[in-house]
C-alpha positions as CSV (number, residue, x, y, z in Angstrom):
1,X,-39.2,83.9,-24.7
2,X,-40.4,86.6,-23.3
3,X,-40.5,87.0,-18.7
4,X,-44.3,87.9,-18.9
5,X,-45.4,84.9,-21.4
6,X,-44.7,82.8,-18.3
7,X,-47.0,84.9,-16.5
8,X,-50.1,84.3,-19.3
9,X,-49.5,80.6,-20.2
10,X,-53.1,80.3,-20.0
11,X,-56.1,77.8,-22.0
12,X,-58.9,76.2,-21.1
13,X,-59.8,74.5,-18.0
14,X,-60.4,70.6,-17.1
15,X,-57.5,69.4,-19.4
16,X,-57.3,66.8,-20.8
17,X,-60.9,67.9,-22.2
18,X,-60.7,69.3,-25.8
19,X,-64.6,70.1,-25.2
20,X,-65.4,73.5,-24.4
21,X,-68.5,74.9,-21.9
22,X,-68.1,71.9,-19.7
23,X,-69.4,72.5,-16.4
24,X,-67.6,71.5,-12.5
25,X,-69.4,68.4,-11.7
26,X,-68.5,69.3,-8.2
27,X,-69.1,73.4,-7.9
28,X,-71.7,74.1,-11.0
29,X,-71.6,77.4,-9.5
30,X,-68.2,78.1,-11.3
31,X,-67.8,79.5,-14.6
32,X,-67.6,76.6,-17.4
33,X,-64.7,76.0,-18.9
34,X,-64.0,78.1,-21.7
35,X,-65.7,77.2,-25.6
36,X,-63.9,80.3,-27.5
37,X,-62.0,78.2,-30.4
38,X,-58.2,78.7,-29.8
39,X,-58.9,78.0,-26.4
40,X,-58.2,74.6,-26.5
41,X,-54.7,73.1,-26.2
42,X,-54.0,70.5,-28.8
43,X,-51.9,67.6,-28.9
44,X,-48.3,69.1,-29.2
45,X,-49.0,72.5,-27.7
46,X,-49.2,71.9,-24.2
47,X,-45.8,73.1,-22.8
48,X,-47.0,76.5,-24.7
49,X,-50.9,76.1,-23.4
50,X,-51.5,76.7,-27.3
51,X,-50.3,80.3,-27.8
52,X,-47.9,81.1,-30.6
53,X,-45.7,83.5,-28.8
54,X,-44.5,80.3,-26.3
55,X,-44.3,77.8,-29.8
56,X,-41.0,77.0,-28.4
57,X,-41.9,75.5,-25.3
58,X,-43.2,72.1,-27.3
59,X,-40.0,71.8,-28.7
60,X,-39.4,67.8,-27.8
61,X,-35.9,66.1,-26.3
62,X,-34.2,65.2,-23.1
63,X,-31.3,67.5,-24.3
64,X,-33.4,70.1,-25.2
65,X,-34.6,71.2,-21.7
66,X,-32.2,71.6,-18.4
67,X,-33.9,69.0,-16.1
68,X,-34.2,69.3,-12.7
69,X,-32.5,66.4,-10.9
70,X,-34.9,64.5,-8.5
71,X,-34.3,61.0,-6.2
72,X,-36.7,58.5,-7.1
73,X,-40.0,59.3,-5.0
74,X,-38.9,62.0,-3.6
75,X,-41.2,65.0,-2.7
76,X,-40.8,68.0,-4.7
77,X,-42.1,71.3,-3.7
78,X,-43.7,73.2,-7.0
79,X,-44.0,77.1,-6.1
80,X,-47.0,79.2,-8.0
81,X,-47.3,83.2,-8.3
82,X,-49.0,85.2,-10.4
83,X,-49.2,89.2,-10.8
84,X,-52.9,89.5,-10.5
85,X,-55.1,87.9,-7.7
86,X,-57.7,85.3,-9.1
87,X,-60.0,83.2,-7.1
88,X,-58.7,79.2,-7.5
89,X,-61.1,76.0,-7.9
90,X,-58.0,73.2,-8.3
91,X,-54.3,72.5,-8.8
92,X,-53.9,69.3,-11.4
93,X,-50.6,67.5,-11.4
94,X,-49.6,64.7,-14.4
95,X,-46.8,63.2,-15.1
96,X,-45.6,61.3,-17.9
97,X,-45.9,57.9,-18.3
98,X,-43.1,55.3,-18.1
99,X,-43.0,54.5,-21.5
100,X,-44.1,57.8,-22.9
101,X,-41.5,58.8,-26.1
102,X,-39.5,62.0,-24.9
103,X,-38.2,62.8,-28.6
104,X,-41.8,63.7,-29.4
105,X,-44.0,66.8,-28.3
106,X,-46.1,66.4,-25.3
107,X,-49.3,64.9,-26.3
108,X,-52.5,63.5,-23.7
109,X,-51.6,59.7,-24.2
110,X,-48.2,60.8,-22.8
111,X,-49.7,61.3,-19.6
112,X,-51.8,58.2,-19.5
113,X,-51.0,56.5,-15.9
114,X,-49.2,53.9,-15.0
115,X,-50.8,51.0,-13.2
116,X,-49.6,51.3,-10.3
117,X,-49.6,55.2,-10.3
118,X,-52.0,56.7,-7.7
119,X,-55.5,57.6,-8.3
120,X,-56.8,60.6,-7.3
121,X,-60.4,60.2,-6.2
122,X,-63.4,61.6,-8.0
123,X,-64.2,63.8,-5.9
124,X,-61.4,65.7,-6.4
125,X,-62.1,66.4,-9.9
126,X,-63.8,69.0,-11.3
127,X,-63.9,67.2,-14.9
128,X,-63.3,62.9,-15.3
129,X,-62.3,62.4,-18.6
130,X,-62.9,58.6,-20.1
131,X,-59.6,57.7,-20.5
132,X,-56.7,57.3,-18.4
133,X,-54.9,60.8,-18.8
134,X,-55.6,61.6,-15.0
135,X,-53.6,63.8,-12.6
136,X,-51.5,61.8,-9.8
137,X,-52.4,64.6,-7.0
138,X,-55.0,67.3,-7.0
139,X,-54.9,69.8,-4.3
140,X,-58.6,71.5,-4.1
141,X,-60.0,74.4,-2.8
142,X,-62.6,74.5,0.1
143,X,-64.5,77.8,-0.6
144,X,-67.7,76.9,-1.8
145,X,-68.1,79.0,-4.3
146,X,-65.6,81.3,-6.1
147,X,-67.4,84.5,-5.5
148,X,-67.2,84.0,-1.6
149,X,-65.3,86.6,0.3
150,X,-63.0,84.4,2.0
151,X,-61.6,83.1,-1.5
152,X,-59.2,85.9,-1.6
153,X,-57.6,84.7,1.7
154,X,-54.7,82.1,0.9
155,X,-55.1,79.1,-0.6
156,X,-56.9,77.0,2.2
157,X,-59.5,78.8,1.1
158,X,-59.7,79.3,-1.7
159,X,-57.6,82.2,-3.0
160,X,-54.2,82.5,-5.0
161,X,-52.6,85.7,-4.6
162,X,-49.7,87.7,-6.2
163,X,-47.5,86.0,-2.9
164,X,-46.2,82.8,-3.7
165,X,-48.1,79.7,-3.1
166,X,-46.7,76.1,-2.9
167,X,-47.3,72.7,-3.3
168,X,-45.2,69.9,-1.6
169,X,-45.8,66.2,-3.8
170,X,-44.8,62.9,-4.1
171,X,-44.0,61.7,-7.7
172,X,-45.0,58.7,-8.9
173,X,-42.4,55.6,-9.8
174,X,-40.7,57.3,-12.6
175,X,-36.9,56.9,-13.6
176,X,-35.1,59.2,-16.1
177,X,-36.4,62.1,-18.3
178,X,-39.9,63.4,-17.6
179,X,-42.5,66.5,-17.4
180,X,-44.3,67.3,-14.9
181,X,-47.7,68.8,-16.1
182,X,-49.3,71.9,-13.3
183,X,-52.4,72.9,-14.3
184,X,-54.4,75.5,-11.9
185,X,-57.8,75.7,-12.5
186,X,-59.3,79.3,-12.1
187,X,-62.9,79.2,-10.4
188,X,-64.5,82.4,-11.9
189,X,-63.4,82.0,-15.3
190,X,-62.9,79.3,-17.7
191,X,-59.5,79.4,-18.0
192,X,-56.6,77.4,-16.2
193,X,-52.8,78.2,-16.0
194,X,-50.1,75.4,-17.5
195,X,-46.5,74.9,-16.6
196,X,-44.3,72.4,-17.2
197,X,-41.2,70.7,-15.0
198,X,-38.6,68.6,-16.6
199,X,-37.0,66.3,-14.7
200,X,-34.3,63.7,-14.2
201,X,-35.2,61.1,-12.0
202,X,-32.5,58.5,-10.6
């Protein structure tokens, strides 16, 4: 795969929606997420956010992928850059579930949570979708809204420069393989960035 497809692994915003032109319960003053078909990741194309040139990214298996190796509950820094500045609303993490099938591509009910996982609260989210594919930790940005001049400072508020920005997390109680899911919602369009992580926890 190519350096810069890393750089455009981009789709719609407020995953796990498959809906387009939803709106930020929270900021409706941002740009909806995005309703152009293609847009939309679908089950088995999230490591690639959907695009054709990063198909290989949803290959599936724990000896597919180098994992990272991670202690159980350990806090994990995740580190974000991207070549052109754009104006952030959210950072989504998931995780798979305990049970989730690793020999399959990553699908939503693979990052149903856990019951005992934490909940992020609901006013963290931009979009609450009805079932239980939520992020564990959502890091949210304070400018109010996303054509404010002070959302090009760093990401306290608001902004998300080419420098590199980072995240420190918890995990949840996971052991062995799993993917971390990233998603970074961009406030003045309706698109989002997706990564994954793949990890060995124990």
């Amino acid at each position: 795969m190519h350096e810069w497809i890393a750089y455009e692994l981009e789709a719609m915003k407020f995953f796990p929606a498959t809906q387009g032109g939803l709106t930020d319960r929270y900021r409706p003053e941002d740009q909806p997420s995005d309703s152009i078909p293609g847009r939309q990741i679908p089950d088995g194309r999230i490591a690639s956010a959907g695009r054709g040139d990063a198909r290989n990214l949803d290959r599936p298996g724990s000896s597919t992928w180098t994992a990272n190796l991670i202690e159980p509950g350990a806090s994990i820094t995740i580190r974000w850059s991207t070549r052109a500045t754009h104006k952030v609303r959210r950072f989504n993490y998931f995780c798979t579930h305990p049970q989730w099938n690793p020999e399959e591509p990553l699908s939503r009910r693979h990052f149903h949570q856990a019951p005992l996982d934490p909940v992020v609260p609901d006013n963290r989210l931009g979009y609450i979708p009805a079932d239980a594919c939520r992020p564990f930790t959502t890091f949210a940005s304070t400018v109010p809204n996303y054509w404010d001049p002070d959302s090009f400072k760093p990401f306290a508020d608001g902004g998300m420069t080419a420098a590199d920005l980072s995240h420190t997390i918890t995990l949840p109680d996971r052991l062995g393989y799993h993917v971390l899911l990233g998603v970074c919602e961009v406030a003045d369009t309706g698109m989002a960035f997706y990564t994954v992580v793949d990890m060995n926890i124990g």
